[in-house]
C-alpha positions as CSV (number, residue, x, y, z in Angstrom):
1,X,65.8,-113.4,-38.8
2,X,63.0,-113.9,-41.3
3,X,60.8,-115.4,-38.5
4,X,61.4,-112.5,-36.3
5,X,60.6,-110.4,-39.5
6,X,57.3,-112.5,-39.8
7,X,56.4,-112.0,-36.1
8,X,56.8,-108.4,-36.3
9,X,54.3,-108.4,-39.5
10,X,51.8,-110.2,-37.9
11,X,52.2,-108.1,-34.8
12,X,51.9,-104.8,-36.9
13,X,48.9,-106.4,-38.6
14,X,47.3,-107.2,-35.5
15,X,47.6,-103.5,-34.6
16,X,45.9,-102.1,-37.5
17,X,43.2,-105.0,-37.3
18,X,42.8,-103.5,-33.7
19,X,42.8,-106.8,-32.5
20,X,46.3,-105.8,-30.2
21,X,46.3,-102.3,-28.8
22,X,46.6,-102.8,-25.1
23,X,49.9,-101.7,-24.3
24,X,50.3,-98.9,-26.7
25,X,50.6,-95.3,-25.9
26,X,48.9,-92.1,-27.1
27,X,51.5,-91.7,-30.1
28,X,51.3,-95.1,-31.0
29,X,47.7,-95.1,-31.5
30,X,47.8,-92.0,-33.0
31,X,50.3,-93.6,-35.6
32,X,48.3,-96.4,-36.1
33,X,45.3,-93.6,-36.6
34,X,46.9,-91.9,-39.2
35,X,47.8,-95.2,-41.3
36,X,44.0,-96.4,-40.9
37,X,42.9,-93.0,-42.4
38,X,45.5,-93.0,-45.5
39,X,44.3,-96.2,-46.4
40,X,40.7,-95.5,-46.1
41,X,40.9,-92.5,-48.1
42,X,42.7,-94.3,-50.9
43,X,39.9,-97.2,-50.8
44,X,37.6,-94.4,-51.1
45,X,39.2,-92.4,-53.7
46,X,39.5,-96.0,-55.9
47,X,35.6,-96.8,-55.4
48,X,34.9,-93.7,-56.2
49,X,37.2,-94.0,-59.4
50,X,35.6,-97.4,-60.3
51,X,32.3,-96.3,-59.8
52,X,32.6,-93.4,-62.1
53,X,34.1,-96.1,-64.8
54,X,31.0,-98.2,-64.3
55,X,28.4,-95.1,-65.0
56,X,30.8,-93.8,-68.0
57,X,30.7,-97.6,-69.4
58,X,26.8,-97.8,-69.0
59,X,26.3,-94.4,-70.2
60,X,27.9,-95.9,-73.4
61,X,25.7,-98.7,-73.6
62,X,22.8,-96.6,-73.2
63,X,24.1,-94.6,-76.3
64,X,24.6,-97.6,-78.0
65,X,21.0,-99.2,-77.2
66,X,19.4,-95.7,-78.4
67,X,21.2,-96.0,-82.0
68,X,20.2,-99.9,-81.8
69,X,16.3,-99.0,-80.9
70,X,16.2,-96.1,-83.5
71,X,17.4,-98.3,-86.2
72,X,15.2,-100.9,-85.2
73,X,12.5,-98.6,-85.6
74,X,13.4,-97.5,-89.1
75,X,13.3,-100.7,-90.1
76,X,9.8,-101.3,-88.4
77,X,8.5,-98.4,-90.0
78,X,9.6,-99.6,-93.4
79,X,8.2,-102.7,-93.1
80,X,4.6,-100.9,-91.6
81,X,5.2,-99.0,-95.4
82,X,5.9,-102.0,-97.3
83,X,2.5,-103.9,-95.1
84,X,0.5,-100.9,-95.9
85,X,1.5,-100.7,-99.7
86,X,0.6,-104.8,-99.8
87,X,-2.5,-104.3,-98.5
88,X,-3.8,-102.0,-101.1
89,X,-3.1,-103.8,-103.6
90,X,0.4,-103.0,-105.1
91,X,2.8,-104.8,-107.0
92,X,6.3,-106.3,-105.5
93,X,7.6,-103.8,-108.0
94,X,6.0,-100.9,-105.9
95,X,7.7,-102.3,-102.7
96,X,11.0,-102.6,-103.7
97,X,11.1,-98.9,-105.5
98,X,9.9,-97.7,-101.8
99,X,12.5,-99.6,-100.3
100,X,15.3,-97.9,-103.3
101,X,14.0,-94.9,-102.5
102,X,14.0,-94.5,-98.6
103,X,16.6,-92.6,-97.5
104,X,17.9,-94.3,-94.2
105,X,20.1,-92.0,-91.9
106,X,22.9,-94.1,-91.1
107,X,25.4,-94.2,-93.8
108,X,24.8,-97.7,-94.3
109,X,25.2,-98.8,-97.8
110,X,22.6,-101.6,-97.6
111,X,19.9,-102.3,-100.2
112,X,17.0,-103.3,-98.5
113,X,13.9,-105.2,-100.8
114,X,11.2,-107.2,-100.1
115,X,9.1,-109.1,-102.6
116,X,6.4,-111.7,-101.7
117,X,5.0,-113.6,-103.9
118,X,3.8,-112.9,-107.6
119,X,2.3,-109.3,-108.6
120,X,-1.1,-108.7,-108.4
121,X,-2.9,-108.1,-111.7
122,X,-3.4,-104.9,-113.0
């Protein structure tokens, strides 16, 4: 019995496959038609679902990478400041009350300082 069920499997299989269709009339194709198209329009309708998952994820990560590159430029501006500051001549003092008193735009509670090396002279 569960061979016979096994043959008849294989032999409906075959069908779909279109590997065994000699011998089969107009209604049987036409079944066989009609089972072919159901299950191509659900692999369809699943890519489709799948690829619109895969944009909405990357879409995210693009967001994500924006925040990340904005921040990062924050910081690079900051540190241009802080360079700039050095450069003329300004105490560590001077740098670290820039870096108290820029206002970053994330809510980030972070106190950023940076001191090199001993004051200059005044």
């Amino acid at each position: 019995m569960l061979s016979k069920e096994i043959e008849d499997k294989t032999h409906e299989l075959r069908k779909i496959k279109g590997e065994e269709l000699h011998g089969m009339d107009i209604e049987e194709l036409q079944k066989t038609r009609e089972v072919l198209e159901v299950g191509l329009s659900r692999v369809t309708e699943t890519k489709h679902e799948r690829f619109l998952e895969e944009i909405t994820a990357l879409q995210q990560k693009e967001a994500q990478l924006m925040e990340e590159n904005q921040r990062l430029k924050q910081m690079e501006n900051l540190f241009s400041t802080q360079t700039h500051v050095l450069e003329q001549g300004q105490s560590s003092e001077s740098i670290t009350n820039i870096c108290s008193s820029s206002d970053p735009q994330d809510n980030d509670s972070s106190n950023i300082s940076l001191k090199l090396g001993l004051p200059f002279p005044k």
